[in-house]
BAMIFI-943094 format. One record per atom (N, C-alpha, C): residue number from 1; z, y, x. Coordinates in steps of 0.1 Angstrom, whole numbers, plus 2048, in hexadecimal, padded with zeros to 3 digits. Layout:
<atoms>
ATOM   resi    zz    yy    xx
ATOM    NUM     Z     Y     X
...
</atoms>
This chain:
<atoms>
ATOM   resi    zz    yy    xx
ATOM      1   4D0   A8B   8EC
ATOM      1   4C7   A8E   8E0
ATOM      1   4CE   A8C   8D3
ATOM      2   4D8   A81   8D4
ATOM      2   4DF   A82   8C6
ATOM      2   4EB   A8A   8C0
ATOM      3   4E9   A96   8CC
ATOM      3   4F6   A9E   8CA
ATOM      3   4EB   AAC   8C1
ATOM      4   4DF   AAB   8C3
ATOM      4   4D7   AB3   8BC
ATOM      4   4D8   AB0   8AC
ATOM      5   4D7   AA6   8AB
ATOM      5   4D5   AA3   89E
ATOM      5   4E0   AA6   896
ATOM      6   4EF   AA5   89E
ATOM      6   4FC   AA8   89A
ATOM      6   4FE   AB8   894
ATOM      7   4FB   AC0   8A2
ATOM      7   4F6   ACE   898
ATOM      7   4EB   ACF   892
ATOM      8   4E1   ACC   88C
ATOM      8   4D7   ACB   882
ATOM      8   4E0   AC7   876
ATOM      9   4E8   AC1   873
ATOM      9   4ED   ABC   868
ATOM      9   4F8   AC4   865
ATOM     10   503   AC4   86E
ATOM     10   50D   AD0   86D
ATOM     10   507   AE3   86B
ATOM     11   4FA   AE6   872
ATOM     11   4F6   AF4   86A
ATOM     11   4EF   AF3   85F
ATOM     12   4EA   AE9   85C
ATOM     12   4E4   AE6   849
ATOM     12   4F5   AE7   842
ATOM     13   4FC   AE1   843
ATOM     13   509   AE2   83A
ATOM     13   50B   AEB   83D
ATOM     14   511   AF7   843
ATOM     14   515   B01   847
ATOM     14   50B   B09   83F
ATOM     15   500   B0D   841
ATOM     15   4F4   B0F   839
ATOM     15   4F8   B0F   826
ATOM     16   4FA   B03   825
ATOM     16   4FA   AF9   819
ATOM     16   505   B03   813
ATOM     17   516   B05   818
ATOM     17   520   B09   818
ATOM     17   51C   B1C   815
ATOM     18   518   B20   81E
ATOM     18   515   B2F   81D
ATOM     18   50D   B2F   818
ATOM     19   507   B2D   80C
ATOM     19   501   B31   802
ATOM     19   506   B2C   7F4
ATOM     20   510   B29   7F5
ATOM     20   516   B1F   7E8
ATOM     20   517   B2F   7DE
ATOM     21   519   B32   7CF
ATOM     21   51D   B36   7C9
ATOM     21   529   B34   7C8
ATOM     22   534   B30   7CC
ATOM     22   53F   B28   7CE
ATOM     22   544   B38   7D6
ATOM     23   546   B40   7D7
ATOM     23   549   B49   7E2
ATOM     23   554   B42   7EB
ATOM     24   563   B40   7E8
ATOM     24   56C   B3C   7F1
ATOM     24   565   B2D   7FB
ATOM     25   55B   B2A   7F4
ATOM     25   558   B1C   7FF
ATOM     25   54E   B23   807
ATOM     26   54C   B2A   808
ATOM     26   541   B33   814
ATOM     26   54A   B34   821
ATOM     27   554   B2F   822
ATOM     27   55B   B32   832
ATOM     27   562   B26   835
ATOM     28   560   B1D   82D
ATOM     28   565   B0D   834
ATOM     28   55A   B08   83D
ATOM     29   561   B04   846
ATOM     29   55E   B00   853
ATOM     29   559   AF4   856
ATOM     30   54F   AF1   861
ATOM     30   549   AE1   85D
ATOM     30   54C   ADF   86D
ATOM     31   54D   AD1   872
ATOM     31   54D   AC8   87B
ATOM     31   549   ABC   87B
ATOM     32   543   ABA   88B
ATOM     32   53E   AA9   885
ATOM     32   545   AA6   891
ATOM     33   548   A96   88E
ATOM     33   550   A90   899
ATOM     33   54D   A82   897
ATOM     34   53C   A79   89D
ATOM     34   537   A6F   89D
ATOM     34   536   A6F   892
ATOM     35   538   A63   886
ATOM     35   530   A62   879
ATOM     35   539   A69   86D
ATOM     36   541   A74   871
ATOM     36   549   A7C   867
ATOM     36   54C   A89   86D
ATOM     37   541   A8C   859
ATOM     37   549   A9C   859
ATOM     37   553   AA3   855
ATOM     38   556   AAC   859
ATOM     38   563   AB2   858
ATOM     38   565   ABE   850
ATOM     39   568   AC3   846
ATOM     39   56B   ACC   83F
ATOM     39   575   AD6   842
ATOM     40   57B   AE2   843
ATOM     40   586   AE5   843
ATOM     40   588   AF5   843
ATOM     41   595   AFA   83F
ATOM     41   591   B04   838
ATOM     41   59E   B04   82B
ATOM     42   597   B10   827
ATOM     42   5A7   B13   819
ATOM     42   5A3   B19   80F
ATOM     43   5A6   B12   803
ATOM     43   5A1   B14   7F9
ATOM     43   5A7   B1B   7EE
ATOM     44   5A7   B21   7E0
ATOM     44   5AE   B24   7D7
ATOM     44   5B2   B16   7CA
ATOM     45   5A8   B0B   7CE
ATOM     45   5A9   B04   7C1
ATOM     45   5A1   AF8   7C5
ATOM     46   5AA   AED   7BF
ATOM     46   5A1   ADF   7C4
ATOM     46   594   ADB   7C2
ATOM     47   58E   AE5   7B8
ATOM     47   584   AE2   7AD
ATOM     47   577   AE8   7BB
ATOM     48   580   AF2   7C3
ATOM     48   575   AFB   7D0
ATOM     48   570   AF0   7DB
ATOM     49   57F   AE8   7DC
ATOM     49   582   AE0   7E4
ATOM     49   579   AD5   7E6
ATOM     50   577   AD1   7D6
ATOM     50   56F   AC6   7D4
ATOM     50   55C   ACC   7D4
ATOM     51   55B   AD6   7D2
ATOM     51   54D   ADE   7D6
ATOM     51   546   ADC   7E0
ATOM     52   54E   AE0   7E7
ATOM     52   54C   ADE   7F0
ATOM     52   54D   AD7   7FD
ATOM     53   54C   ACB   7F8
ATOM     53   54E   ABC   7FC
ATOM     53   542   AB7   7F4
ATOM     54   53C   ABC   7E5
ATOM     54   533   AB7   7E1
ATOM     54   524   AC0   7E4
ATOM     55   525   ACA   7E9
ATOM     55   51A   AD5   7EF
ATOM     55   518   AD0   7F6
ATOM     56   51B   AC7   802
ATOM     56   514   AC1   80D
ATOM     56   515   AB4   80B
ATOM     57   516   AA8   7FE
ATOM     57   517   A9E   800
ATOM     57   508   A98   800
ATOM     58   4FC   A9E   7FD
ATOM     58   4F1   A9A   800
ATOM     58   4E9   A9C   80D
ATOM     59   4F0   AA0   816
ATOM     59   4EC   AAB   821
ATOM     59   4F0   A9F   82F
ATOM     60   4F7   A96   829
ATOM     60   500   A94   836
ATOM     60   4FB   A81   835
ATOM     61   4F3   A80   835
ATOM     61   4E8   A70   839
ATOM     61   4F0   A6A   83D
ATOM     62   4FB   A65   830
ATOM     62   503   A5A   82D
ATOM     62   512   A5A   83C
ATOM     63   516   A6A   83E
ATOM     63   51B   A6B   846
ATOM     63   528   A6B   840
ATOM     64   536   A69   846
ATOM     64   542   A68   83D
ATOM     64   548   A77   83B
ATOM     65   54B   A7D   830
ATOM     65   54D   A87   82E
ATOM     65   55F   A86   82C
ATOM     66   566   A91   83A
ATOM     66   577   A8F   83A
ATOM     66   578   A9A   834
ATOM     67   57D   A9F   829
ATOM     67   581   AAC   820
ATOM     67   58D   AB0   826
ATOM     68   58D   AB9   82D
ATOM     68   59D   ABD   835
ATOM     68   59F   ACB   82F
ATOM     69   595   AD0   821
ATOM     69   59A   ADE   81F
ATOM     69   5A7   ADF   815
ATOM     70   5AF   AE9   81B
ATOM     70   5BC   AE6   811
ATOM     70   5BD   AF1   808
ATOM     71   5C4   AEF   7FC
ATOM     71   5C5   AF9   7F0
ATOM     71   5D4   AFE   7F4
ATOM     72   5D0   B0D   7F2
ATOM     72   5DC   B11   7F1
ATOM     72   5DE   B17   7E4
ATOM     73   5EB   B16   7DE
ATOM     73   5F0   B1E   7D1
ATOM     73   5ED   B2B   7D4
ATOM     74   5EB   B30   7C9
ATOM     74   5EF   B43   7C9
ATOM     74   5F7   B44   7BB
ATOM     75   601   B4D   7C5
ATOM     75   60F   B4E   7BC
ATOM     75   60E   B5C   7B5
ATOM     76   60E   B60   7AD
ATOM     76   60B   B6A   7A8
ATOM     76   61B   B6F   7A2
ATOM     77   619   B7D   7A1
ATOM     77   625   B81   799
ATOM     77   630   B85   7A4
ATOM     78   62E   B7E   7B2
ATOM     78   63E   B78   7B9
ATOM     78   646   B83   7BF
</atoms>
């Protein structure tokens, strides 16, 4: 029964995440693994990075939130 509650929480952030105004954080990825979630995924800018770490920080009933999404540069011009 407490594997239910695991996805109950992981499709509210997912939820939470695909609706962001935020467009690039609409396709980062959520995982739980016992009392930590998992972020992950690729971003344009740390500022998305951090969004999206903060769009589900009320969501997740004092759960540990691991930000694994990484920024990648865009190199313009090259």
């Amino acid at each position: 029964m407490i594997h239910a509650g695991f996805h109950d929480v992981t499709g509210r952030l997912r939820i939470l995440l695909s609706e962001s105004p935020i467009t690039e954080i609409r396709k980062v990825r959520v995982e739980q693994d016992g009392d930590t979630v998992m972020l992950d995924g690729h971003v344009r800018t740390f500022y998305a990075k951090q969004m999206a770490q903060e769009t589900i920080r009320g969501a997740t009933r004092g759960l540990h939130i691991d930000n694994r999404v990484r920024v990648e540069e865009v190199v313009s011009g090259a």
